[in-house]
TORVEX-310948 format. One line per field, with one value per residue (C-alpha): residue number from 1; residue in one letter; x, y, z. Coordinates in nm, 2 decimals. Example, Ala and Ser with C-alpha at 12.3 -4.5 7.8 and 13.67 -1.06 7.14 Angstrom:
BEGIN
seq = c(1 / 2)
type = c(A / S)
x = c(1.23 / 1.37)
y = c(-0.45 / -0.11)
z = c(0.78 / 0.71)
% end
This chain:
BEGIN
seq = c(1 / 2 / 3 / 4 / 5 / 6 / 7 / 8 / 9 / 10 / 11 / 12 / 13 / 14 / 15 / 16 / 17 / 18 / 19 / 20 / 21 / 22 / 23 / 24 / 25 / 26 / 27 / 28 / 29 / 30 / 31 / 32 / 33 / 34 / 35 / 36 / 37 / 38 / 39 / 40 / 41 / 42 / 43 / 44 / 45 / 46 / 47 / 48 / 49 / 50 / 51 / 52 / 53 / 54 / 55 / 56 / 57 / 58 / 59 / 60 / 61 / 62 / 63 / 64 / 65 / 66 / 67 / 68 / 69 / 70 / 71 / 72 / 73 / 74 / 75 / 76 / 77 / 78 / 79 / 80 / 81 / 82 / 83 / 84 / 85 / 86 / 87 / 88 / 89 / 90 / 91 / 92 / 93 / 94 / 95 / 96 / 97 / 98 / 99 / 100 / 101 / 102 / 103 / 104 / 105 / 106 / 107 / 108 / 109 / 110 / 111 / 112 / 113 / 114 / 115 / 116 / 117 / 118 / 119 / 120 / 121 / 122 / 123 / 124 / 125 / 126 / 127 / 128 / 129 / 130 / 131 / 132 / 133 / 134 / 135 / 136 / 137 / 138 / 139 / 140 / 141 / 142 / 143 / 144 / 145 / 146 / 147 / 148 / 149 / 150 / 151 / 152 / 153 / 154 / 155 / 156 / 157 / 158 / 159 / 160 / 161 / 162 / 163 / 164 / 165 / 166 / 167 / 168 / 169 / 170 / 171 / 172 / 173 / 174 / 175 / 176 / 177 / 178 / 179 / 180 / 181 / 182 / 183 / 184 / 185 / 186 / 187 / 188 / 189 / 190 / 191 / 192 / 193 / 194 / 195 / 196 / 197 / 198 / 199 / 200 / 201 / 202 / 203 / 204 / 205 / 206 / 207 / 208 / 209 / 210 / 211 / 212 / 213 / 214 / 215 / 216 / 217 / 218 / 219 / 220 / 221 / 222 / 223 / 224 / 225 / 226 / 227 / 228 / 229 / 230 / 231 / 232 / 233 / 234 / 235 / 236 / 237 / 238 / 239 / 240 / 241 / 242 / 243 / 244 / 245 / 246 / 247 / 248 / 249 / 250 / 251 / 252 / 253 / 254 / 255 / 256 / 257 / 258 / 259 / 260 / 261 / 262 / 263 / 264 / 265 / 266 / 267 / 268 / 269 / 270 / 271 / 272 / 273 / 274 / 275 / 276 / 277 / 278 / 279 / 280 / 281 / 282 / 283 / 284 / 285 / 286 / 287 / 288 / 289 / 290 / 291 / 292 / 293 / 294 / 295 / 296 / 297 / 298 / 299 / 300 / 301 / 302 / 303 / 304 / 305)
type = c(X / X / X / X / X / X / X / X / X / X / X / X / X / X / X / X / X / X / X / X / X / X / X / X / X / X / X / X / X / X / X / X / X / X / X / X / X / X / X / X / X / X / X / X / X / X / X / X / X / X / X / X / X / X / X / X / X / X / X / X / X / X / X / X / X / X / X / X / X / X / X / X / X / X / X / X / X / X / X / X / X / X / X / X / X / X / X / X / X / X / X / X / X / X / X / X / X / X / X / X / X / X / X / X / X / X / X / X / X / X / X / X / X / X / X / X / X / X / X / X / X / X / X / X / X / X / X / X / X / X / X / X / X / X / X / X / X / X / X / X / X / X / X / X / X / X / X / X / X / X / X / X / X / X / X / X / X / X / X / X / X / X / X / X / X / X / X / X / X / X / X / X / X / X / X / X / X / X / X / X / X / X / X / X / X / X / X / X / X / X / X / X / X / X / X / X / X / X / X / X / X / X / X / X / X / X / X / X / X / X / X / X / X / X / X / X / X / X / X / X / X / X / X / X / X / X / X / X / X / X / X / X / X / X / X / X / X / X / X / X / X / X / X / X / X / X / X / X / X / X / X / X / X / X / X / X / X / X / X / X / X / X / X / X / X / X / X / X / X / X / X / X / X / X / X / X / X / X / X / X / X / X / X / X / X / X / X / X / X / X / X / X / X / X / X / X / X / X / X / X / X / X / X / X / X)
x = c(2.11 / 1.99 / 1.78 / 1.54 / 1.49 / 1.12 / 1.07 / 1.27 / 1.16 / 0.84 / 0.81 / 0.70 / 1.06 / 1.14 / 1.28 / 1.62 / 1.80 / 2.17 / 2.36 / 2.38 / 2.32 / 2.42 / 2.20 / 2.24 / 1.93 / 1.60 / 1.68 / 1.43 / 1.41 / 1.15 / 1.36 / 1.25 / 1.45 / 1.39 / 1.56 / 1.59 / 1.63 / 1.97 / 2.07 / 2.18 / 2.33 / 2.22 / 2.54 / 2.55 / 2.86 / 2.91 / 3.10 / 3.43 / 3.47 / 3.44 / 3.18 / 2.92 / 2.52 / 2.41 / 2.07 / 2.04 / 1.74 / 1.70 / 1.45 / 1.50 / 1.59 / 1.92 / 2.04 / 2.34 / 2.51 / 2.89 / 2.94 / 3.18 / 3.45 / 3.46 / 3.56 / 3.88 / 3.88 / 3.93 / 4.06 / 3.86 / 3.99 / 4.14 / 3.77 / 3.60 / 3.85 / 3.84 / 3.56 / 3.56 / 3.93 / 3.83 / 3.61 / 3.72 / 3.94 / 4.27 / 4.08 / 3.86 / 4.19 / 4.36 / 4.06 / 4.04 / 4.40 / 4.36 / 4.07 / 4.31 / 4.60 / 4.36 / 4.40 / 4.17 / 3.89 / 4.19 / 4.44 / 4.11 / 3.83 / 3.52 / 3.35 / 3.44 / 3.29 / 2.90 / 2.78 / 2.42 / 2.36 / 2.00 / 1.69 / 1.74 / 1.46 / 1.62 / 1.31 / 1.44 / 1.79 / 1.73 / 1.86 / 1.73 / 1.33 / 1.35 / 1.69 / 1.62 / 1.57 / 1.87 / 2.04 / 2.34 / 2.63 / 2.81 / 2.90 / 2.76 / 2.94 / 2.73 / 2.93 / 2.85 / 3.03 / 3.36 / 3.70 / 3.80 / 3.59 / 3.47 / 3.48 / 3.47 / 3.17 / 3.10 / 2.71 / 2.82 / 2.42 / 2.57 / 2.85 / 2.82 / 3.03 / 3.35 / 3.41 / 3.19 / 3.35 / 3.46 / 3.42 / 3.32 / 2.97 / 2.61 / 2.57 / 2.28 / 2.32 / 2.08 / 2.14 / 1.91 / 1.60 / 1.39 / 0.97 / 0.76 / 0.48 / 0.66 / 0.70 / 0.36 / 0.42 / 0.60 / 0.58 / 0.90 / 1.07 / 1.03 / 1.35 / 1.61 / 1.83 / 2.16 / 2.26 / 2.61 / 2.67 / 2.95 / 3.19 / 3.49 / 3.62 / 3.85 / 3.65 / 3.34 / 3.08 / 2.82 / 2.68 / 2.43 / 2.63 / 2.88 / 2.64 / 2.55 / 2.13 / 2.16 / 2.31 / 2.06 / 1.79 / 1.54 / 1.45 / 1.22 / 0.99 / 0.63 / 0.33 / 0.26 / 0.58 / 0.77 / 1.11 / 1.44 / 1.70 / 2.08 / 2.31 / 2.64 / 2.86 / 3.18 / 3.29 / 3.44 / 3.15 / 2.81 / 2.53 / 2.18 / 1.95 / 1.58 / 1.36 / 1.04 / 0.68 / 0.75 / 0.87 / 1.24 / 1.22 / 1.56 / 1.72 / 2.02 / 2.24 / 2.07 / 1.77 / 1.58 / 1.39 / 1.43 / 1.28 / 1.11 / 1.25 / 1.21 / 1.58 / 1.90 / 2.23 / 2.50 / 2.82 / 3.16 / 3.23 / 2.89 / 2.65 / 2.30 / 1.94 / 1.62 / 1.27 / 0.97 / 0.65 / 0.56 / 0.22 / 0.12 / 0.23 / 0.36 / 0.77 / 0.95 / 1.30 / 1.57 / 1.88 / 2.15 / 1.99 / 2.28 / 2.17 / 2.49 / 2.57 / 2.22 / 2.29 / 2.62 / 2.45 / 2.32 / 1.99 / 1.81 / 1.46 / 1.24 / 0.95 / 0.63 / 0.38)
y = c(1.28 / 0.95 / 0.94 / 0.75 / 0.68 / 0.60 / 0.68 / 0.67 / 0.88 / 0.91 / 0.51 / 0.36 / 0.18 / -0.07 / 0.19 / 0.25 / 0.43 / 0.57 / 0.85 / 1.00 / 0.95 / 1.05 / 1.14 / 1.31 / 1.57 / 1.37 / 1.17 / 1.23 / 1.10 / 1.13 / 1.10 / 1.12 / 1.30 / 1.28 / 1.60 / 1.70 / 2.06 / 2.12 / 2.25 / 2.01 / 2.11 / 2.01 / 1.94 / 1.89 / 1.84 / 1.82 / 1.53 / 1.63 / 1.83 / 2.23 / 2.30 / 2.23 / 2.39 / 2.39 / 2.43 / 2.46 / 2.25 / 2.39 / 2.42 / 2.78 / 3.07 / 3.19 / 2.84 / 2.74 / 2.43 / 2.36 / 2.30 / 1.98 / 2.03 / 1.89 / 1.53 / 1.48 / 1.41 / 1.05 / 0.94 / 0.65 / 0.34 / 0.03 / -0.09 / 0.22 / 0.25 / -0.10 / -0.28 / -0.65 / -0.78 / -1.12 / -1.19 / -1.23 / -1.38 / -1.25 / -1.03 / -0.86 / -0.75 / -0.61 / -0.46 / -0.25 / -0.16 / -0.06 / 0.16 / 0.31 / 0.37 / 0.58 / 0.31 / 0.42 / 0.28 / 0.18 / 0.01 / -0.19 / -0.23 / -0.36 / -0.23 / -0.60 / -0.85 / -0.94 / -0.80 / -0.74 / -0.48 / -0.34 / -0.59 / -0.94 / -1.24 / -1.52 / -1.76 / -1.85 / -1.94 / -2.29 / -2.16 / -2.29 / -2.27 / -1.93 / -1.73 / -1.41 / -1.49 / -1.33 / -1.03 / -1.17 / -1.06 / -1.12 / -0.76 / -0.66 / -0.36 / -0.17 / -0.14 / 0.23 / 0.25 / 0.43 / 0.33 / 0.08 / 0.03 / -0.17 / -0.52 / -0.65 / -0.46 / -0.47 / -0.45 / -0.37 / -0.26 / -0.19 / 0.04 / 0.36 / 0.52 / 0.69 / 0.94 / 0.77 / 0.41 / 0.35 / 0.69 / 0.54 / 0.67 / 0.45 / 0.55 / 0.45 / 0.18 / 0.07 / -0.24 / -0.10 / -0.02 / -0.26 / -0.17 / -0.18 / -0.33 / -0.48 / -0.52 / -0.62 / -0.72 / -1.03 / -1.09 / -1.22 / -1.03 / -1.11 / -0.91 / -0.80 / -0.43 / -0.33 / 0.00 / 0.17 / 0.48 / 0.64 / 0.95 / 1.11 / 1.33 / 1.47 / 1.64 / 1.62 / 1.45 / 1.22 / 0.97 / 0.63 / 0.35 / 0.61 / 0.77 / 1.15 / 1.22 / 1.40 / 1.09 / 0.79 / 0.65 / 0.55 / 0.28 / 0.09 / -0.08 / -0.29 / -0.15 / -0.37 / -0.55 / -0.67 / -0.57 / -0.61 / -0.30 / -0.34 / -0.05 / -0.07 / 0.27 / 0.29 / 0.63 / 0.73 / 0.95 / 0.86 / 0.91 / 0.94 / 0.78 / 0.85 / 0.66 / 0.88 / 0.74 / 0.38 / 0.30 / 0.13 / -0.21 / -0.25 / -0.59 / -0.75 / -0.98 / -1.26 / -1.17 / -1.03 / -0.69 / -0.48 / -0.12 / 0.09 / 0.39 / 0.66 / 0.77 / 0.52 / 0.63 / 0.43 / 0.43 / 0.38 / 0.05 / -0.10 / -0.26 / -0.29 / -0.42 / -0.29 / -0.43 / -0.27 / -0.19 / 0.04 / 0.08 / 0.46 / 0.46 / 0.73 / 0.88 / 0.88 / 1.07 / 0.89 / 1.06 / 1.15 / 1.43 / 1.55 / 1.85 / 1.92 / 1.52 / 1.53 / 1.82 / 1.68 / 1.40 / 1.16 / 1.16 / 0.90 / 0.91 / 0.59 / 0.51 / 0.30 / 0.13)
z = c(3.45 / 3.24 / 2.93 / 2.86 / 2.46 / 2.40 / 2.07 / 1.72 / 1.46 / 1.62 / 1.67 / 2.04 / 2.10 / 2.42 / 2.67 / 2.67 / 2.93 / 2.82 / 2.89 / 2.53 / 2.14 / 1.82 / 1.55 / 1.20 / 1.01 / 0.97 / 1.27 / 1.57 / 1.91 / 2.23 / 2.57 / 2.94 / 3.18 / 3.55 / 3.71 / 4.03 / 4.22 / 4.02 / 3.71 / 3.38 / 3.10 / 2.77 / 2.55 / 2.19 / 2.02 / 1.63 / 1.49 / 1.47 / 1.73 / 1.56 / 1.80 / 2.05 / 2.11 / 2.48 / 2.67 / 3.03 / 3.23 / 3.60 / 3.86 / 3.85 / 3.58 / 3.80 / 3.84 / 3.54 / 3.53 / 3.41 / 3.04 / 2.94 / 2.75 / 2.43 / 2.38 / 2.17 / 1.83 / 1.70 / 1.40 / 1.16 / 1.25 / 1.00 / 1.05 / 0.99 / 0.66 / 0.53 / 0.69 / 0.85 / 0.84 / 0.96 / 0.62 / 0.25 / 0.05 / -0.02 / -0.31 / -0.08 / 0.11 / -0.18 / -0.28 / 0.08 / 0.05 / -0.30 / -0.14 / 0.14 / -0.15 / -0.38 / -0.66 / -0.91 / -1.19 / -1.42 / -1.18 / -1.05 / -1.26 / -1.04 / -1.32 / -1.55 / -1.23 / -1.28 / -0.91 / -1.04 / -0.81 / -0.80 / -0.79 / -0.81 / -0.82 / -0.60 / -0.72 / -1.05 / -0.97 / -0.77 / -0.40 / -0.11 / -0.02 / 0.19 / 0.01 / 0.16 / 0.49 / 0.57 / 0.37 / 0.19 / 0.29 / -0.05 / -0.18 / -0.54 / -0.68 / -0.96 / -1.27 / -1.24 / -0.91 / -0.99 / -0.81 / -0.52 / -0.26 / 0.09 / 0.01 / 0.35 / 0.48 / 0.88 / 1.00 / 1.36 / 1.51 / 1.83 / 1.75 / 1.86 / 1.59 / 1.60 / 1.90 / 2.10 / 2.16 / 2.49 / 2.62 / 2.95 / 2.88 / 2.82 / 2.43 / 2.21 / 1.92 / 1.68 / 1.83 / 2.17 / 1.97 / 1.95 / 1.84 / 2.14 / 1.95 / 1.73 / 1.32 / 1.24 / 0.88 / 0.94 / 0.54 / 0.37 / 0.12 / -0.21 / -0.37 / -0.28 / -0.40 / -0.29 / -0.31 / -0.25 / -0.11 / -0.30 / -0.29 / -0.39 / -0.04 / -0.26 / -0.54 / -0.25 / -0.49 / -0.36 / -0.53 / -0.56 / -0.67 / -0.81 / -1.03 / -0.86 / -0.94 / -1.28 / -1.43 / -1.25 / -1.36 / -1.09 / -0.83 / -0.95 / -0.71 / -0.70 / -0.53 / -0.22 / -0.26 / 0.06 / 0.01 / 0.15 / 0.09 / 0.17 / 0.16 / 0.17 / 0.25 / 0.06 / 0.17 / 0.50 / 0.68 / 0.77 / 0.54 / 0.74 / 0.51 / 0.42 / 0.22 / 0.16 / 0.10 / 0.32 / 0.64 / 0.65 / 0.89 / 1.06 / 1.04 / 1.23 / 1.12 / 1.19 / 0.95 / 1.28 / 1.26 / 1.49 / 1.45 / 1.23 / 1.12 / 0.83 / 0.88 / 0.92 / 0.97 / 0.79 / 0.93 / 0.75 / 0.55 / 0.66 / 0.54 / 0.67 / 0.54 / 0.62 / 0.51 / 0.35 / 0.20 / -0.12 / -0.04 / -0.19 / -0.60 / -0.70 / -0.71 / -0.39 / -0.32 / -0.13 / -0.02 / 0.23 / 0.47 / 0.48 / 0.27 / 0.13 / 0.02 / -0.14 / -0.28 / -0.46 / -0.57 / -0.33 / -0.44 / -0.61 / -0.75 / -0.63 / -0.91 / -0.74 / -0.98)
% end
């Protein structure tokens, strides 16, 4: 039985039919089914395969319908590990192998490059006439973040994630949601802030640029101020994201915005931008919803004035 996606976190999207999607805590969407007089079942299976929840949609109370068995579990991949292969300099490979290896802060020290990673002011520094058009792809490591990491990031919209590649099935991508009305604000950014989503799966802390929420400071951002936001995930799961007070404007890779969203999942080694608005001053939590991650660490306060 198909689905039909018609809304993303409670936003009018483009209908979409597929056959299934993933999404992580905070994410929500609308479908339409069309059944018939037979029974469906309703199967939800967890990430990595522990488990699986089931509902059962019938025409009738007595009718049941077979339950799948669980998909096998799949491994991350080199690209899932170490990002885009096919970009960077012979640094930027090291630097991913260094990451695979468990080379730490010492043997590598991004810690001593000038990445400039939080909000930057392209005006003053003579680029050309529109500079943020498109999200730069060029990474900027904090020198807070801790370790090796990602250097050749992937954005990858239509990848379904890992487990669900080629399973012979229609599954969603960010790449398929597209705003059925549109992004109204067409405004152009006006700065830009790169954040990294950090992690030790080893001592399972979570962290902002390597720094966990008891040792940030915050996000500082201007009321009214169109804004472009790139994260970049430098761990190896996927950190749904949410950004509380503003809306969170999808972009592709060519500078092209997609979809509004108040929740984005970021998959391993990529790195994806999303434009918006600070329009209600105040402070503003962003974090993993993964309860746990934000728990550890992956929380950042977001200051509005």
């Amino acid at each position: 039985l198909k689905l039909t996606v018609v809304q993303a976190d409670g936003q009018n999207v483009e209908p979409v039919t597929v056959d299934e999607f993933r999404f992580g805590p905070g994410e929500t969407y609308d479908v339409i089914v069309e059944p018939k007089n037979d029974a469906y079942t309703i199967f939800a299976q967890s990430m990595d395969r522990s488990g699986y929840a089931k509902g059962t949609l019938s025409s009738s109370p007595n009718i049941d319908a077979p339950v799948p068995a669980l998909d096998p579990v799949e491994w991350l991949t080199m690209t899932d590990m170490m990002g885009n292969m096919t970009h960077g300099g012979e640094h930027s490979a090291m630097a991913g192998m260094a990451g695979m290896s468990g080379m730490n802060s010492k043997e590598m020290d991004h810690s001593a490059m000038d990445h400039g990673a939080m909000a930057m002011d392209h005006s003053k520094h003579g680029m050309s006439e529109n500079p943020l058009a498109v999200a730069s792809s060029k990474v900027r490591h904090a020198k807070t973040e801790y370790g090796a990491s990602v250097d050749m990031p992937r954005t990858n919209l239509d990848d379904p994630g890992i487990g669900l590649r080629k399973n012979g099935r229609r599954v969603l991508t960010l790449a398929d949601l597209h705003s059925l009305e549109g992004i109204t604000n067409q405004q152009e950014p006006e700065a830009e802030i790169e954040l990294h989503l950090t992690g030790n799966m080893e001592r399972y802390s979570w962290s902002f640029d390597g720094l966990e929420f008891g040792k940030s400071t915050p996000v500082h951002m201007k009321h009214n101020q169109r804004l472009r936001v790139i994260l970049q995930n430098d761990t190896m799961m996927t950190h749904p994201m949410h950004l509380h007070g503003m809306w969170s404007d999808l972009e592709n890779e060519q500078g092209d915005v997609q979809v509004r969203r108040h929740t984005i999942p970021v998959q391993p080694a990529q790195r994806i931008s999303f434009l918006t608005t600070p329009h209600d001053v105040g402070r503003w939590a962003w974090h993993c919803h993964l309860l746990f991650h934000m728990d550890a660490g992956m929380f950042r306060e977001v200051v509005v004035s």
